[in-house]
C-alpha positions as CSV (number, residue, x, y, z in Angstrom):
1,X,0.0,0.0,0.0
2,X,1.6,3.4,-1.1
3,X,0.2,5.6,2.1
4,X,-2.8,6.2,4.1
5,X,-5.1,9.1,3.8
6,X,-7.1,10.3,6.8
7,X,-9.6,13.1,5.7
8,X,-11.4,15.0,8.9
9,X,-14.2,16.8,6.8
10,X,-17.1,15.7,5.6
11,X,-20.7,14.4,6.9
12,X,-22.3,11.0,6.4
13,X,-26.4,11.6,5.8
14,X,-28.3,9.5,8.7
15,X,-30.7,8.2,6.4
16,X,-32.8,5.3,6.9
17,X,-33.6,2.7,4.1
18,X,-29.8,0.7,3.6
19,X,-30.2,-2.1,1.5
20,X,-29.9,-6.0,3.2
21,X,-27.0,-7.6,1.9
22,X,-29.1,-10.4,0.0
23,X,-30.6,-10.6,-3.7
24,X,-34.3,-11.1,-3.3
25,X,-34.9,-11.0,-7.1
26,X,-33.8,-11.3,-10.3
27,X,-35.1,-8.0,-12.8
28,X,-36.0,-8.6,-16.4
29,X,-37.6,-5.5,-17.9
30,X,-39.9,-5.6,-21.0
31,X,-38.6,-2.4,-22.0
32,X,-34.9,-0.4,-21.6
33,X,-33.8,3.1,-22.1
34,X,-30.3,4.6,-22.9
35,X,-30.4,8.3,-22.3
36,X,-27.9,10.6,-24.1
37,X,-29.0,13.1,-20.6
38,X,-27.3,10.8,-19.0
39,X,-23.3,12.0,-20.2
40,X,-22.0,15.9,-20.1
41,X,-21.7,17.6,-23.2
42,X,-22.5,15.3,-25.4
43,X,-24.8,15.8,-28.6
44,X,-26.4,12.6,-30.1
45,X,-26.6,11.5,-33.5
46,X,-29.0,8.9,-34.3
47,X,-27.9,4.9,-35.9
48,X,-31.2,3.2,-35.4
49,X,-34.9,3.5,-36.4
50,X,-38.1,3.4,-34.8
51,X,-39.0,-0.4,-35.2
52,X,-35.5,-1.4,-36.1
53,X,-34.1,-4.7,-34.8
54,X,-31.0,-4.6,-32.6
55,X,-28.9,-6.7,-30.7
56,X,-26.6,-6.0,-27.0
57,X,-23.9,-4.6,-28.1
58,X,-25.1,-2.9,-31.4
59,X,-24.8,1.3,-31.4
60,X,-28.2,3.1,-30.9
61,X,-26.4,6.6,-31.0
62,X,-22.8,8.2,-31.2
63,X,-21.4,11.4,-30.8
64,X,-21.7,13.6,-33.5
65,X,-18.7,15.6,-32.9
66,X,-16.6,12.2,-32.7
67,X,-18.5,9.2,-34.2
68,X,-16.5,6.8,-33.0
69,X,-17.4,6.9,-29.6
70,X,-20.5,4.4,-29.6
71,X,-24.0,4.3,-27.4
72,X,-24.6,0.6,-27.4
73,X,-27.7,-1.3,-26.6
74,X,-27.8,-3.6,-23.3
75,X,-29.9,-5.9,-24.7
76,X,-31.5,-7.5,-28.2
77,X,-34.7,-6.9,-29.6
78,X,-37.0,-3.6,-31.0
79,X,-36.1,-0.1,-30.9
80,X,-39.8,0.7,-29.5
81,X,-39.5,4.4,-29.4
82,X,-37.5,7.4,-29.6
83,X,-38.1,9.9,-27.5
84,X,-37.6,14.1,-28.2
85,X,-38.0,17.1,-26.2
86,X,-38.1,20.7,-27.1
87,X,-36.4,21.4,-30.1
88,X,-36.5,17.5,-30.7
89,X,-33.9,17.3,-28.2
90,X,-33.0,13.5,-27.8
91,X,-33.7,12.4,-24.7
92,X,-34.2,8.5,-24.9
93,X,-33.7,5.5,-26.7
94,X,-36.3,2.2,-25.8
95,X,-35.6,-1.1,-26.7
96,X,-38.0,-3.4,-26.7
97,X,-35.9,-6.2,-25.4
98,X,-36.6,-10.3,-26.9
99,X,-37.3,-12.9,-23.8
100,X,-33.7,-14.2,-24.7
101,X,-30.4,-11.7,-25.6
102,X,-29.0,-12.0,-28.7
103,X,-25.1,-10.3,-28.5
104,X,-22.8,-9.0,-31.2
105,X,-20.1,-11.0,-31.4
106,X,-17.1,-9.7,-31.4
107,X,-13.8,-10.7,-32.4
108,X,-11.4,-12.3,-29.6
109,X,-8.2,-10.5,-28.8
110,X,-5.1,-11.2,-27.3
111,X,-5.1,-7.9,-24.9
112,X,-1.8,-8.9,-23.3
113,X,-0.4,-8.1,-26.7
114,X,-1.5,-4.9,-27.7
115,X,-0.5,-1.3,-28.3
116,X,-2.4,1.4,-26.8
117,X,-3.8,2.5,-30.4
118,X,-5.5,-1.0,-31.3
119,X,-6.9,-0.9,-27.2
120,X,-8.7,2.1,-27.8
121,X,-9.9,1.1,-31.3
122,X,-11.1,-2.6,-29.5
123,X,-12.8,-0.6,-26.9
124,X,-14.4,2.0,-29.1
125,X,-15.8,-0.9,-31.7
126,X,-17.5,-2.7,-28.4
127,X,-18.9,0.6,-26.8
128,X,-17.3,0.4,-23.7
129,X,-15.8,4.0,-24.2
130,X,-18.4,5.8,-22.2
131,X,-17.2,3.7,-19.2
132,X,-14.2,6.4,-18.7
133,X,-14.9,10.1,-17.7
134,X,-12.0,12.5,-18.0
135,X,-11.8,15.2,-15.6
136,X,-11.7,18.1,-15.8
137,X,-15.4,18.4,-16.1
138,X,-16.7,15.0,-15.7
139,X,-17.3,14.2,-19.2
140,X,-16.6,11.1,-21.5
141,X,-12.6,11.0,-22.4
142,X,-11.1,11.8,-25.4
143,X,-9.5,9.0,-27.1
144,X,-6.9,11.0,-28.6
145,X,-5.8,12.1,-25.2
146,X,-2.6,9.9,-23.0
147,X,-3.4,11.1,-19.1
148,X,-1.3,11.4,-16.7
149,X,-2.9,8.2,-14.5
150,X,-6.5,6.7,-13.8
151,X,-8.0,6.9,-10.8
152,X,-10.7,4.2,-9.5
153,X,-12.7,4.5,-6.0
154,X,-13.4,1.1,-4.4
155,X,-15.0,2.4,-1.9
156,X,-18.7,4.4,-2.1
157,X,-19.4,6.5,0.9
158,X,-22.4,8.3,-0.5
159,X,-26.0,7.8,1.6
160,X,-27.0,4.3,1.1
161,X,-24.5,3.5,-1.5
162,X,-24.0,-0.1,-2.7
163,X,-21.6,-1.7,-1.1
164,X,-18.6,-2.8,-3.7
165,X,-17.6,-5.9,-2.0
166,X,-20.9,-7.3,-2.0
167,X,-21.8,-6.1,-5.4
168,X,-18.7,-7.4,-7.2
169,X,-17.9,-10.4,-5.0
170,X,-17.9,-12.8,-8.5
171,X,-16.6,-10.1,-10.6
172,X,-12.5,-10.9,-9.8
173,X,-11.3,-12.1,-13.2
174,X,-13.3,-9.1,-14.6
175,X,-12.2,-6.6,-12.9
176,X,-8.0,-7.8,-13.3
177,X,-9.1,-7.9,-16.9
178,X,-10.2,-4.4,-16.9
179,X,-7.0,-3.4,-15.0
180,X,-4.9,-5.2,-17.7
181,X,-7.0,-3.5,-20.4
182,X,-6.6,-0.2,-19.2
183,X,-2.9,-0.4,-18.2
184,X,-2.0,0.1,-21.7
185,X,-4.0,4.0,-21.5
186,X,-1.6,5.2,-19.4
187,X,1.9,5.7,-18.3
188,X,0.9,7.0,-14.9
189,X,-0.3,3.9,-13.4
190,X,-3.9,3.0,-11.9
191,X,-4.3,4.4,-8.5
192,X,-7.2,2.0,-6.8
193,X,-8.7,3.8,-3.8
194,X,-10.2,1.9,-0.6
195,X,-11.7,2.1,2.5
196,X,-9.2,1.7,5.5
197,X,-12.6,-0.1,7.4
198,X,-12.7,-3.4,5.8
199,X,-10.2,-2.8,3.5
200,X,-9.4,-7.2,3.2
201,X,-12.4,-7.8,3.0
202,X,-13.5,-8.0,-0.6
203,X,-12.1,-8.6,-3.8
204,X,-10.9,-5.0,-4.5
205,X,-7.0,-5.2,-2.7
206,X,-6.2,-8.3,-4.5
207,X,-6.1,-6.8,-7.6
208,X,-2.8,-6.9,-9.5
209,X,-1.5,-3.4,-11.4
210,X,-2.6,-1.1,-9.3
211,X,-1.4,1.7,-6.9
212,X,-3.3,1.0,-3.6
213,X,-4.3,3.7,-1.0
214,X,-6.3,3.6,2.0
215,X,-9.0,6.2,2.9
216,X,-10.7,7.0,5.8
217,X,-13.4,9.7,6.5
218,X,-17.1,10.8,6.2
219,X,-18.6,11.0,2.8
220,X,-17.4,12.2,0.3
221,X,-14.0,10.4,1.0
222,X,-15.3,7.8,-1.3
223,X,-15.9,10.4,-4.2
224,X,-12.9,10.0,-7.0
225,X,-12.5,13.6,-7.1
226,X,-11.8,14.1,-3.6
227,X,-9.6,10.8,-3.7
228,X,-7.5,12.7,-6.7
229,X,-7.0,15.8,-4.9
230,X,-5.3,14.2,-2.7
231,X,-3.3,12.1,-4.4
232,X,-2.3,13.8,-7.4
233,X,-4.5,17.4,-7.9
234,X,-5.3,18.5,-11.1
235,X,-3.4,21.2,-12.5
236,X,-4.6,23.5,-15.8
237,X,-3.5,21.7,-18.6
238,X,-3.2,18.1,-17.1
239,X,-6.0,15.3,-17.4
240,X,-6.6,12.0,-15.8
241,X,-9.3,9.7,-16.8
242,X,-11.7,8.3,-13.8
243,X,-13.2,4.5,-14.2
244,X,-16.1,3.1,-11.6
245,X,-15.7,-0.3,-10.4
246,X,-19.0,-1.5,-11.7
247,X,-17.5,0.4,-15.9
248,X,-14.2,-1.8,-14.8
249,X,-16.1,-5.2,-14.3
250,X,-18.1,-4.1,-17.5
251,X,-15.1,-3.4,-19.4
252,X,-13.4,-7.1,-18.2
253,X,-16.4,-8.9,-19.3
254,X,-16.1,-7.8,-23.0
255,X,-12.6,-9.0,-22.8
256,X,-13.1,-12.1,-21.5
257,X,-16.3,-13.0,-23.7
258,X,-16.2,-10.9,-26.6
259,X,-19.8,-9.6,-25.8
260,X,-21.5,-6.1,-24.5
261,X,-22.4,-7.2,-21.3
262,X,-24.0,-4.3,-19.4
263,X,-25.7,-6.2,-16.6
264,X,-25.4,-5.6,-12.7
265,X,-26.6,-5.7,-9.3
266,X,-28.5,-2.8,-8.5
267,X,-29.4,-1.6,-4.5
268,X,-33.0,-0.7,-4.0
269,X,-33.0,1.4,-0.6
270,X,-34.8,4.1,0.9
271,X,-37.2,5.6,3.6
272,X,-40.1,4.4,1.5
273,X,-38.3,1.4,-0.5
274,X,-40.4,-2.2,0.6
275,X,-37.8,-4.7,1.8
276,X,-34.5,-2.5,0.8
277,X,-32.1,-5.1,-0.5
278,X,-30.1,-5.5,-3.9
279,X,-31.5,-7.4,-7.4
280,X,-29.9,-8.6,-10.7
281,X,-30.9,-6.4,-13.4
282,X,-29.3,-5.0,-16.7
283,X,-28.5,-1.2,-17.4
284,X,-31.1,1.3,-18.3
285,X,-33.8,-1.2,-16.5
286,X,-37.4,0.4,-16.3
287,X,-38.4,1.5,-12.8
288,X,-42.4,-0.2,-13.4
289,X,-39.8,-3.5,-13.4
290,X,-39.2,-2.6,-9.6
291,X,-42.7,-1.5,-8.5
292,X,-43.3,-3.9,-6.1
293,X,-40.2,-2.3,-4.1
294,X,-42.3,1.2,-3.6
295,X,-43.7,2.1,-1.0
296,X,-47.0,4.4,-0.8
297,X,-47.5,7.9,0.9
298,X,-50.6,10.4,0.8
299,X,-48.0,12.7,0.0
300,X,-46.6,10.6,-2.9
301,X,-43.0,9.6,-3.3
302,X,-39.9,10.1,-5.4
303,X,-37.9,7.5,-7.1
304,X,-34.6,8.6,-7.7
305,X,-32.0,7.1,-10.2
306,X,-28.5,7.0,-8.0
307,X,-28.2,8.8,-4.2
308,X,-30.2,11.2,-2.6
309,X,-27.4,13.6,-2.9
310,X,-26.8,13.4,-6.8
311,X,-29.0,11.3,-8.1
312,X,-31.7,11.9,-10.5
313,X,-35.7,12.0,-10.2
314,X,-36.8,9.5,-12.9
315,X,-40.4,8.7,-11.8
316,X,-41.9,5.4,-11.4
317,X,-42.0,4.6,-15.0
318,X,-38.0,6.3,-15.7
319,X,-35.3,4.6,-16.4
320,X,-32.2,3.5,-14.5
321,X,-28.9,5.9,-15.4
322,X,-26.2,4.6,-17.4
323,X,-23.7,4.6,-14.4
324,X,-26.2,3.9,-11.4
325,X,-26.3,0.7,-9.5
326,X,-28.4,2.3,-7.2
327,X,-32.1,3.1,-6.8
328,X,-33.4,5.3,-3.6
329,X,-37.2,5.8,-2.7
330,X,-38.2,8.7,-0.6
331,X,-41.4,10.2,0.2
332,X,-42.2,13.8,-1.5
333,X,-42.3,16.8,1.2
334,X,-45.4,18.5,0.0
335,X,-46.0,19.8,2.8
336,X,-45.4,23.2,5.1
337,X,-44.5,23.3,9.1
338,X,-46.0,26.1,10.7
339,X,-43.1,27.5,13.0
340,X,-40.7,24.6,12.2
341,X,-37.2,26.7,11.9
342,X,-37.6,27.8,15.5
343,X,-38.8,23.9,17.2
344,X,-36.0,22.3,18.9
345,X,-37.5,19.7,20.2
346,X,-37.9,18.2,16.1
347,X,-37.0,14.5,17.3
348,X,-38.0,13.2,14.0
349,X,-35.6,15.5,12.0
350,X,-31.6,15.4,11.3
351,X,-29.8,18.7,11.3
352,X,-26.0,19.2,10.5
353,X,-25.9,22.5,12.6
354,X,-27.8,20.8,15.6
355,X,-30.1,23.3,15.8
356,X,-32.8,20.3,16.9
357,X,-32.2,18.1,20.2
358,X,-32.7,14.9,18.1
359,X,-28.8,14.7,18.1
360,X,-28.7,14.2,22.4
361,X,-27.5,10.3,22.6
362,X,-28.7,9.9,19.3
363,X,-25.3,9.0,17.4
364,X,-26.4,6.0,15.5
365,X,-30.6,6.6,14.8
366,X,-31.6,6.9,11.4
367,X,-33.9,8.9,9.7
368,X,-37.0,8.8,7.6
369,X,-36.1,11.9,5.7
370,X,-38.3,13.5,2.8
371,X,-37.8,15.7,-0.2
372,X,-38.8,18.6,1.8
373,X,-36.0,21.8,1.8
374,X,-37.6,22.9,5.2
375,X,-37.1,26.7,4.0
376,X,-36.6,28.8,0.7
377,X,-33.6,30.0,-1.1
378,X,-32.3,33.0,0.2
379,X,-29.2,35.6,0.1
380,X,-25.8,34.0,-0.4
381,X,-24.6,34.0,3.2
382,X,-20.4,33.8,3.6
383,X,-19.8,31.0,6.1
384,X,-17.6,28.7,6.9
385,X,-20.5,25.6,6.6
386,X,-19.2,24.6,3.2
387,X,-15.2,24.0,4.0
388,X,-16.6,21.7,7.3
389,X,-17.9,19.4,4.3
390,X,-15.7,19.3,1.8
391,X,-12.2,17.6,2.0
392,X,-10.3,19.5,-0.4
393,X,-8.1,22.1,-0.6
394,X,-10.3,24.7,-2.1
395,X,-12.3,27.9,-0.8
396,X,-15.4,26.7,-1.8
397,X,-17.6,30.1,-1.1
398,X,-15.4,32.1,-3.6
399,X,-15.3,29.2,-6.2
400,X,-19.0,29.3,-6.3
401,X,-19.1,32.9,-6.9
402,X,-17.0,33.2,-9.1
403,X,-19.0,30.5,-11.0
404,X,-21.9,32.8,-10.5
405,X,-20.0,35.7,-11.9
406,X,-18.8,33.7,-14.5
407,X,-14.9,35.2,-14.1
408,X,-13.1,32.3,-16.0
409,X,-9.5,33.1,-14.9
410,X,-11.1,33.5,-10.7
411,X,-12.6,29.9,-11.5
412,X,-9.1,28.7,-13.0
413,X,-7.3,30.2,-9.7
414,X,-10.0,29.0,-7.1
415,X,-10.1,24.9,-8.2
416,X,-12.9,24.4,-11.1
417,X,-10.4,21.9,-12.3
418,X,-10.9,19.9,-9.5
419,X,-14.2,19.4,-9.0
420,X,-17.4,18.5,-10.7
421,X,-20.9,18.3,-9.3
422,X,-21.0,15.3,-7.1
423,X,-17.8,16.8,-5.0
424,X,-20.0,19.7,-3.7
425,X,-23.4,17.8,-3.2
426,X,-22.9,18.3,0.5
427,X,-22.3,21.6,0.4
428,X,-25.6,21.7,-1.3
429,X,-26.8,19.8,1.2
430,X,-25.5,21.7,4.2
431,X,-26.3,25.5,2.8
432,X,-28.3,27.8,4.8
433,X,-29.4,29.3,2.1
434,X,-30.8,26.5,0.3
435,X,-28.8,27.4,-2.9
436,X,-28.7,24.6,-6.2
437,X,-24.6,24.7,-5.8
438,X,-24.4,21.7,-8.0
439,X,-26.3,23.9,-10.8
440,X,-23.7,26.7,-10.2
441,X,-20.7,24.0,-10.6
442,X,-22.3,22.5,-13.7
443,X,-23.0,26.0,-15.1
444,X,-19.4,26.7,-14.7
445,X,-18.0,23.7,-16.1
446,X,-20.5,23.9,-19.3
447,X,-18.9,27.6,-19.8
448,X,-15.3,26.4,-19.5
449,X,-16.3,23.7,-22.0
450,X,-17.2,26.4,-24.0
451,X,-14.7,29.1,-23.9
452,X,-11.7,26.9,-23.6
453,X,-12.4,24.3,-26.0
């Protein structure tokens, strides 16, 4: 192990709903969606038809800007529908999928042997290129590009998270596979990030190829961004590419049999999930597949593709996210709490500031928490909340502004290479003035993208 981190900031959400560590079912959904929403400035062209036949593995969209970078489907069977938004926007492609999947075959390699050239042109032809995000930004790599290293996190701290261990206990030859594959990206090295707290006790550390380092903190010390700054921080110019445990097992697979393989073990947890545990299922899985996990509420609730903290509000009848493994079910807080900012004796409800007694010898209670932001967005107010959250060396406050302000050289100066949205969900979370920080973070990055490309 090359050294131990300890990070002291950070919070971990006491939310109630973790998934059981046992697979109660196995998910086959009638119907499947990739969404090109789903991936950072990217804009979709089209290779498939309305009532076209397809098989896993097959493109259903590339990028226009570079076509090589293919949008494959996880399963055979009927492009069902395509659907547009305003200005015919893509937004989704369904597949009708066939009762058995029908893969694209393709043709077996000797990885061991190859250059870095024909490894990206074998991963492009198979579609596993959307598997690696480059950051700066958070967006899909450029294949043309050599970074400095790649960075993995094997360990997820976020509320609820799937736990990696259990997720990818069969996954082994996979995942050395997908080490061996991407060794020949870089001349940096893989850096493979774990939890100091149980850090034997999967099949993460055995892995072969990799720099290993130990991490231990509150969420987000599992976050890869938080991991790289402080490692190896980004500096203008440099990239590194980012790969997710789950993308690495995805990546061995088509390796080791020559087929798209996109399936996975997906956490359903909760306040209002029904018997929170974990079920087979393949990527961009309807959520009408998973009903019988929802709860009810007078109030209605919220199913939500990935965490609480980043995750994305897809409905009942949406569609699982390209990356998640991970579905949370919470109750919508329609509602309004006459004097609520000034009861301390809120039992029921979490606060970071303790401004409610529930914390008094309640160190380990969860809680059944809601959509509700229990206030309105306000001024801007210049505290230190944000830094007691985030594990990085950054001023967050003066980041965001100049973000807001959108002063391109400030935001060079202040760290908007470092992060992307996910590393400042917290101090969403946290803020007092109930501000959308993760909008100002992406609204930043989408103007670097566009005055510095």
């Amino acid at each position: 192990m090359s050294e131990h981190i300890r990070l002291k900031r950070g919070l971990n959400i006491p939310i109630s709903g973790e998934a059981s560590q046992k697979i109660t079912k196995t998910v086959v959904s009638d119907v499947i969606a990739i969404k090109p929403t789903d991936f950072k400035a990217l804009t979709p062209k089209l290779t498939v038809k309305e009532g076209e036949e397809v098989k896993a593995g097959q493109p259903l969209f590339v990028d226009k800007k570079r076509p090589e970078i293919r949008f494959c489907s996880p399963v055979s069977g009927v492009v069902s529908e395509i659907v547009r938004g305003d200005r015919r926007k893509l937004l989704e492609v369904r597949v009708k999928a066939d009762a058995e999947t029908g893969y694209v075959n393709f043709a077996a390699s000797k990885f061991q042997q190859l250059k870095k050239g024909e490894i990206t042109a074998q991963m492009l032809e198979r579609g596993l290129w959307p598997l690696i995000k480059q950051r700066p930004y958070g967006i899909i790599a450029n294949p043309e590009d050599t970074p400095k290293a790649i960075f993995i996190s094997g360990m997820n701290t976020a509320p609820l998270a799937a736990d990696w261990n259990f997720v990818l206990q069969n996954e082994f030859s996979n995942l050395q596979t997908g080490i061996e594959v991407l060794s020949k990206l870089t001349n940096g090295g893989i850096h493979l990030s774990l939890a100091t707290k149980g850090f034997a006790s999967g099949e993460l550390h055995r892995l072969n190829g990799v720099i290993l380092h130990s991490f231990e903190g509150k969420h987000p010390a599992g976050n890869v961004g938080i991991q790289i700054n402080s490692i190896s921080p980004i500096n203008k110019g440099e990239i590194v590419w980012t790969v997710d445990p789950l993308s690495l097992a995805i990546i061995g697979r088509s390796f080791n049999k020559n087929i798209y393989d996109a399936s996975r073990i997906v956490a359903v947890t909760g306040p209002k999930a029904v018997n929170p545990s974990y079920v087979k299922t393949i990527q961009g899985v309807c959520m009408s597949s998973l009903k019988e996990y929802f709860g009810t509420s007078k109030l209605g609730i919220r199913v939500v593709s990935g965490n609480v903290l980043t995750g994305t509000n897809i409905g009942e009848n949406g569609f699982l996210g390209f990356y998640d493994n991970q579905v949370t079910v919470l109750e919508e807080g329609n509602y309004s709490e006459m004097f609520g900012w000034c009861k301390p004796f809120r039992l029921k409800k979490f606060s970071f500031s303790h401004s409610y007694w529930s914390w008094l010898g309640c160190g380990k209670k969860k809680y059944n928490m809601d959509t509700n932001l229990n206030g309105g967005v306000r001024a801007f107010v210049v505290s230190d909340v944000y830094g007691k959250v985030l594990p990085m060396d950054i001023y967050p406050v003066y980041l965001f502004k100049a973000c807001l302000a959108k002063d391109i050289e400030k935001m060079e100066n202040l760290g908007i290479y470092e992060v992307i949205e996910e590393d400042v969900a917290l101090c969403e979370y946290v803020c007092p003035s109930k501000i959308e920080i993760q909008k100002i973070i992406s609204d930043g990055i989408d103007l670097m993208l566009k005055e510095m490309a």
